[in-house]
N, C-alpha and C positions, 0 to 999 in steps of 0.2 A: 494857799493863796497864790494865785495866777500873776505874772510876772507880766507889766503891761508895756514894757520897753521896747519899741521896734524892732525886732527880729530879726525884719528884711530889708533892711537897707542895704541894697546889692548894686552894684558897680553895672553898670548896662551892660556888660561881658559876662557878669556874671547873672543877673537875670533872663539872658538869651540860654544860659547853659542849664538852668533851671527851666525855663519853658520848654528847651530839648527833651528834658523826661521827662514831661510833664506830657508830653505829647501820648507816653504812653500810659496813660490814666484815663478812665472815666468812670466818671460818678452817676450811679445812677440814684434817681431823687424822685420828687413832686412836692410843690411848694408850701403846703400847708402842713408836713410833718415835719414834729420840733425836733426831733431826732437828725435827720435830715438841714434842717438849717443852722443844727449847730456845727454839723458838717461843714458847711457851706459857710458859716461865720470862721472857721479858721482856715479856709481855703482862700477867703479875704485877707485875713489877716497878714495870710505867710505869702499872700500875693503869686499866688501859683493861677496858672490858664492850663484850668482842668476841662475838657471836655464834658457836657451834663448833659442827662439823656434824663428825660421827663416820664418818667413811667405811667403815668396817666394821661399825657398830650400824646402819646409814642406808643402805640400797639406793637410796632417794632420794636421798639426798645426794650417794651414789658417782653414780649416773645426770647428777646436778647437773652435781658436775663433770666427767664426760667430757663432755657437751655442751657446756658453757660453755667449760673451758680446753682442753677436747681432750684430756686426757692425765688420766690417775685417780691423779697420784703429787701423794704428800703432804710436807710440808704445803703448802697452797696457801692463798694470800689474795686474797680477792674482793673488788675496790674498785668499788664502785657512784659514779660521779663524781656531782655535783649533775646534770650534762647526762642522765643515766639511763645513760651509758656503764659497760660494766664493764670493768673488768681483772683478768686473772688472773695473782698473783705469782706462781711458784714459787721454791723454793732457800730457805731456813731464811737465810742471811746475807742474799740480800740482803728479806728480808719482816724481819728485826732492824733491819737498817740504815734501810731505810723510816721501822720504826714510831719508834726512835729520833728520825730529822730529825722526824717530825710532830710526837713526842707528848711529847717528853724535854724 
């Protein structure tokens, strides 16, 4: 059973310092995969400003990630670490479960 208690009730100091890492995330997506907006429903939730790249509005984007993660299936999350290192999430659980331990 899912826990429906506000999460992110954060101090304007503290949501600034949240959007500072957040900076270094993007989601890539397109709107009509439920995978993807379940993504996207707890990116709401935990009130994070994720950058979202549209893999079917964005030839660019799609180009993005086959290079980067090697595979063009969505939704995928891009973690740029402090070191410049990237990683690319795939799987809708576990890019939840991630944002969750970070951001919840």
């Amino acid at each position: 059973m899912q826990d429906n208690t506000d999460q992110t009730a954060r101090t304007p100091e503290e949501q600034a310092e949240v959007d500072r890492q957040c900076q270094s995330l993007a989601l890539y997506e397109y709107e009509s995969c439920p995978f993807c907006r379940r993504v996207l429903h707890e990116i709401e939730r935990l009130s994070l400003n994720i950058e979202l790249r549209n893999t079917r509005e964005d030839p660019a984007a799609r180009d993005e990630l086959r290079e980067g993660g090697g595979r063009t299936m969505v939704p995928c999350l891009r973690i740029t670490q402090e070191t410049g290192e990237t990683h690319w999430m795939y799987e809708s659980a576990d890019i939840v479960a991630w944002l969750r331990q970070r951001f919840a």
